[in-house]
KOLLUM-576410 format. One line per 5 residues: number of its first residue (from 0); their letters; for each residue x, y, z of C-alpha. Coordinates in steps of 0.1 Angstrom, whole numbers, plus 5000, padded with zeros to 4 digits. Layout:
BEGIN
NUM = A = X Y Z | ...
***
This chain:
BEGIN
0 = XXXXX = 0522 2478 4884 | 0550 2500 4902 | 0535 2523 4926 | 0551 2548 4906 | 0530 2539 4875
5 = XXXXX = 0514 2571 4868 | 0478 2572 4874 | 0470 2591 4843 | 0477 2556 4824 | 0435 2549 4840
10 = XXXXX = 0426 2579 4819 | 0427 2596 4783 | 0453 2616 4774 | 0473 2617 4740 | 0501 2592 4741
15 = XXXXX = 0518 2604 4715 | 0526 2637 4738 | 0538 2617 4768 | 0568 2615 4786 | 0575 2578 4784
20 = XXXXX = 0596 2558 4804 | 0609 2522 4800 | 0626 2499 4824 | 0636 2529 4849 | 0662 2513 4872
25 = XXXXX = 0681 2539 4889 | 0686 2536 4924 | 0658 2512 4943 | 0636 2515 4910 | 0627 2482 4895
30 = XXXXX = 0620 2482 4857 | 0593 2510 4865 | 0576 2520 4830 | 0555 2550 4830 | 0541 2576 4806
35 = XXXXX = 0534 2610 4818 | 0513 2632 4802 | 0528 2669 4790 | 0510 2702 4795 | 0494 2687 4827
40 = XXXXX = 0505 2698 4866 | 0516 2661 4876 | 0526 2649 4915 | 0546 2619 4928 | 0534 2608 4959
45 = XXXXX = 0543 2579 4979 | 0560 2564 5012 | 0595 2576 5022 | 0621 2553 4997 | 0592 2544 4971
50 = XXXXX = 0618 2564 4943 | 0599 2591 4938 | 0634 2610 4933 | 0651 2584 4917 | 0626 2588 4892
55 = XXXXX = 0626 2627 4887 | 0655 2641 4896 | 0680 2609 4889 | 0661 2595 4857 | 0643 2621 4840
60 = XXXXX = 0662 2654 4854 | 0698 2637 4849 | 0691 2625 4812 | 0675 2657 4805 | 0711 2676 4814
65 = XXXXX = 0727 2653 4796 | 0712 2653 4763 | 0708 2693 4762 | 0748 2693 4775 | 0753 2671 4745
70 = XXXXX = 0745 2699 4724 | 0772 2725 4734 | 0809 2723 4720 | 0830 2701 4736 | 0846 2739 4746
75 = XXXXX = 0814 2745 4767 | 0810 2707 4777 | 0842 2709 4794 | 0834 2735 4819 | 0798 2720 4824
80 = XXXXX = 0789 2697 4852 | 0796 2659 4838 | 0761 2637 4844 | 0765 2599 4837 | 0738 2582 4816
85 = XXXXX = 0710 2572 4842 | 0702 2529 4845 | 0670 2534 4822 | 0660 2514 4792 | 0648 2542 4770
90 = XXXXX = 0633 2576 4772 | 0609 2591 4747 | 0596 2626 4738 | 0619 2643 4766 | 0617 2679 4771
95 = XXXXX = 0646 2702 4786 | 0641 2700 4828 | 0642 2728 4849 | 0647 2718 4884 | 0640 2741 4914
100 = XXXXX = 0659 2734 4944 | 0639 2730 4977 | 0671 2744 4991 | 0663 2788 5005 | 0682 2805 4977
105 = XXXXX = 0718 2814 4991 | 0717 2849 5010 | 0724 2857 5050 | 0707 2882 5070 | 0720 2910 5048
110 = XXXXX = 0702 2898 5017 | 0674 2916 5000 | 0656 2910 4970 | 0674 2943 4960 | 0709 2927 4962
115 = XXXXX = 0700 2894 4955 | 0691 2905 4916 | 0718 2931 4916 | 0696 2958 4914 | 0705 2972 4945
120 = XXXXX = 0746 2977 4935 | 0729 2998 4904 | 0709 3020 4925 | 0737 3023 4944 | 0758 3030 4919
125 = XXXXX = 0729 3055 4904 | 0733 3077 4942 | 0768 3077 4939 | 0769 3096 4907 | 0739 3122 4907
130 = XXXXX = 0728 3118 4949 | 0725 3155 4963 | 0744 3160 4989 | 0765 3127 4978 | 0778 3106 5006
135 = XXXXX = 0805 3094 4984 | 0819 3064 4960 | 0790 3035 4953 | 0802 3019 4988 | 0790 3048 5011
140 = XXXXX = 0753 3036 5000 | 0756 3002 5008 | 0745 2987 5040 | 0771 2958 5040 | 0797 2978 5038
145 = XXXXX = 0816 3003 5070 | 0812 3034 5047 | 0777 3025 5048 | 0762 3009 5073 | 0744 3025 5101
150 = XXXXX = 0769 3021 5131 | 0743 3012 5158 | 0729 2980 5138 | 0758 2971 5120 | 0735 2976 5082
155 = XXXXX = 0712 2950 5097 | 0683 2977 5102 | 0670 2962 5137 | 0684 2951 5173 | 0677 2936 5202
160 = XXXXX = 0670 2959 5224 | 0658 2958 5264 | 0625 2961 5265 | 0622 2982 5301 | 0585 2971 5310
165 = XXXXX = 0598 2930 5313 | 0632 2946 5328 | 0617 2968 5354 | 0586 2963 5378 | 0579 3008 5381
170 = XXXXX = 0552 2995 5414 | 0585 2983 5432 | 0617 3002 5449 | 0651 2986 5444 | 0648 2969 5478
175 = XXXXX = 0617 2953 5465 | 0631 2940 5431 | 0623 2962 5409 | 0649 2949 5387 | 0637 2920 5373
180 = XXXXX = 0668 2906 5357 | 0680 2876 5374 | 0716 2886 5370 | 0704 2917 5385 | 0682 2908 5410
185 = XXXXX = 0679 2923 5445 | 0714 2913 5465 | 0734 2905 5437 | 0770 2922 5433 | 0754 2940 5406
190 = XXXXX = 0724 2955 5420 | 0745 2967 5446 | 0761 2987 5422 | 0724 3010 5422 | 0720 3005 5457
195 = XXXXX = 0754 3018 5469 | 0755 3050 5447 | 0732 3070 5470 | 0713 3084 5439 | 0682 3065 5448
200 = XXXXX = 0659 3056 5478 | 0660 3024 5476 | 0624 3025 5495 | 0613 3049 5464 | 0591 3028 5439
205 = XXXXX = 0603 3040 5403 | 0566 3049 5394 | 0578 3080 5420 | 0611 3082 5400 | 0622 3122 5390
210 = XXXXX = 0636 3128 5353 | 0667 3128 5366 | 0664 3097 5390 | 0656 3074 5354 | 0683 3088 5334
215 = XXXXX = 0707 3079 5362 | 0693 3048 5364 | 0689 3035 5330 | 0722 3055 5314 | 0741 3073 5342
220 = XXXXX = 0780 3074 5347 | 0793 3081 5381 | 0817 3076 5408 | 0835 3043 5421 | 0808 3028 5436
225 = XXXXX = 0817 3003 5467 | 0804 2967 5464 | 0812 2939 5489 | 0820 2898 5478 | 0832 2871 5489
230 = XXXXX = 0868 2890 5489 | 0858 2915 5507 | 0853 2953 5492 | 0856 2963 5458 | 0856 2999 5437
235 = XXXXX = 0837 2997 5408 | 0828 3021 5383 | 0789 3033 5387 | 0772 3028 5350 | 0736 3030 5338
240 = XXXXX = 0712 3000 5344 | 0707 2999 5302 | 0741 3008 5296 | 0753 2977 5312 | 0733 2952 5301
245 = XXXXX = 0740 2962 5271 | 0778 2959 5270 | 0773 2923 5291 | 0745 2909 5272 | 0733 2926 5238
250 = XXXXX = 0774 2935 5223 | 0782 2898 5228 | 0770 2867 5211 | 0746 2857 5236 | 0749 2821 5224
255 = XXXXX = 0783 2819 5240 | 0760 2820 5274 | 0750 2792 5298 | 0712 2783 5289 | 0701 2792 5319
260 = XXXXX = 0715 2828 5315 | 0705 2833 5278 | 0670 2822 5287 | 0666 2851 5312 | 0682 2877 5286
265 = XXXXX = 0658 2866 5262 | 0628 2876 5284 | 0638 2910 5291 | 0646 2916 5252 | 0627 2929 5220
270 = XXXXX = 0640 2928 5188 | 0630 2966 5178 | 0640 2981 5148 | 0674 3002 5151 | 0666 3034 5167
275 = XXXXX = 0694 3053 5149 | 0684 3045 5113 | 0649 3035 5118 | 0651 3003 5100 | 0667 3016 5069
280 = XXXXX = 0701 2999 5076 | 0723 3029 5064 | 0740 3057 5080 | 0731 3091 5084 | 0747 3102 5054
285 = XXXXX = 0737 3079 5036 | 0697 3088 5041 | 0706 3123 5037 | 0717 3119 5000 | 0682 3120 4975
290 = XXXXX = 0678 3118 4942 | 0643 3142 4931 | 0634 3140 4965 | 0638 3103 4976 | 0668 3088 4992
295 = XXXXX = 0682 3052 4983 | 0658 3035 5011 | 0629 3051 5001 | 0633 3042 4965 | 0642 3011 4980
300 = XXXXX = 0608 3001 4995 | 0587 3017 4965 | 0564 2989 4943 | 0584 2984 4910 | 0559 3000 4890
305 = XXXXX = 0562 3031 4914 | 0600 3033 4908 | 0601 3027 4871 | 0577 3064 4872 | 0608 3076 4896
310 = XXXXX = 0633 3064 4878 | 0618 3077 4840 | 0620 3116 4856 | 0659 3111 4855 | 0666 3126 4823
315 = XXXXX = 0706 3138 4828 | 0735 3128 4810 | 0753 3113 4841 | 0722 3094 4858 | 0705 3089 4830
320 = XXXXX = 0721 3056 4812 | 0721 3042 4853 | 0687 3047 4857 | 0676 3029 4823 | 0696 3006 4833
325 = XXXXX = 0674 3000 4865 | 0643 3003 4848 | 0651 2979 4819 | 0654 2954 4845 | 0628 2963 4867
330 = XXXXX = 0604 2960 4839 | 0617 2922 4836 | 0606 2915 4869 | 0574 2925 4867 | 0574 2907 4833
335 = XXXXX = 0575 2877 4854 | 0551 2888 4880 | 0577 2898 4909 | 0558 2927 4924 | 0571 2928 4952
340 = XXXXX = 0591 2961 4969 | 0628 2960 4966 | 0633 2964 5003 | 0662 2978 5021 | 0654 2961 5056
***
């Protein structure tokens, strides 16, 4: 007996309303007969090159496509994918086969469930029309798109951000290295660049630090500041502690960076939600356009069933048809039990 050879053949079931299987060959198969009972949950198990997917996918799967392909016009069979007869003896009582790819579903990190089922581009288009004040053509709603997408995150709704409590030790001065960025560390040409600005006492622990002393340091613009190397003096321009590490490190691909280097970015980093839109991935007009009350986002993130009751107060002769639109196929989803939100982040 094949190791294949379904179990259920030790029990009762009615073989009448079996998948059979005679003489599979396909692949490493040899002659592997099997029945396998309908309306039950079955699993192939086995070692690694036992043909469990020779069996299902390249046996039963392939014929499956073929016979139902069989049944279009040669019109349709034309444009379909062609599947060659699987090495099998004969097949009885086969059913159509849907196979679900182990494969994630196509998408990149701009996909939501939203624009995945094309629900999204309807809201979108649904803002567009009736959206008070409007931000503009369906385009100006979308987060993959300039007119769109919130400027600081690009539409992607979060960032890596510095997170100042790994960057900066507040119990230490400058002299003590406070900073505790390698790149930055105490004696490099850059933390010269904070030392030789005479805005701080570099004795000073930044606990001790005035409002004015932190914004200088984490975001200030100044004067050439003088810093010496190996070539002897150089002017350079004086620019906040966040401001550039940002421009080095977080507006670069930081996989372009030795390991070493990327390593220490990574410890002093936090991906955060985008400060300027929250999350939400759009701009600032954008979120400023609502339809009775809720803009696209919010209506976004709503349970189906809550957004079918939003959508249903849309009663106007422009909105109206987009909005039935929506619902007609929100109401499928939940037909199939997809509950979930249809996020915007």
């Amino acid at each position: 007996m094949s190791v294949l050879q379904s179990r259920y053949e030790e029990r009762d079931f009615d073989e009448q309303n079996a998948l059979r299987i005679v003489g599979a060959r396909e692949n490493n198969l040899k002659d592997v007969s099997v029945s396998i009972p309908k309306g039950k949950l079955v699993v192939f198990t086995g070692v690694s090159g036992s043909g469990k997917s020779s069996l299902v996918f390249d046996t039963i799967a392939v014929e499956s496509q073929r016979q139902l392909n069989e049944t279009f016009s040669w019109f349709v069979r034309n444009r379909l994918p062609k599947y060659e007869k699987p090495d099998v003896e004969a097949m009885y009582n086969l059913s159509t086969a849907i196979v679900i790819d182990q494969k994630p579903v196509g998408g990149n990190a701009r996909s939501t469930v939203g624009t995945m089922t094309d629900i999204y581009s309807l809201m979108r288009l649904l803002f567009s029309r009736i959206g008070e004040p409007s931000a503009g053509a369906s385009t100006a709603y979308s987060f993959n798109d300039p007119a769109g997408m919130c400027p600081q995150c690009d539409g992607l709704g979060h960032a890596m951000q510095v997170d100042l409590d790994k960057l900066l030790d507040k119990s230490k001065s400058l002299k003590e290295g406070a900073i505790q960025f390698p790149m930055f560390g105490q004696g490099t040409w850059q933390w010269q660049i904070y030392a030789n600005s005479g805005y701080f006492d570099l004795d000073k622990p930044l606990s001790a630090y005035s409002d004015q002393e932190w914004d200088n340091l984490l975001y200030g613009k100044g004067e050439k500041v003088p810093i010496k190397s190996s070539g002897g003096v150089a002017q350079v321009a004086y620019e906040g502690l966040i401001h550039r590490f940002n421009r080095l490190y977080l507006k670069r691909d930081v996989s372009t960076l030795a390991k070493k280097n990327m390593e220490a970015v990574m410890n002093v980093v936090a991906e955060q939600d985008c400060s300027a839109c929250h999350g939400a991935r759009l701009n600032e007009a954008a979120l400023s356009s609502v339809v009775n009350g809720h803009n696209i986002a919010q209506c976004s993130m709503m349970e189906i069933a809550d957004l079918i009751e939003v959508l249903k107060e849309i009663q106007d002769s422009i909105g109206g048809p987009v909005a039935s639109a929506i619902i007609t196929q929100l109401a499928a989803h939940m037909r199939y039990g997809i509950r979930l939100p249809i996020p915007s982040s």
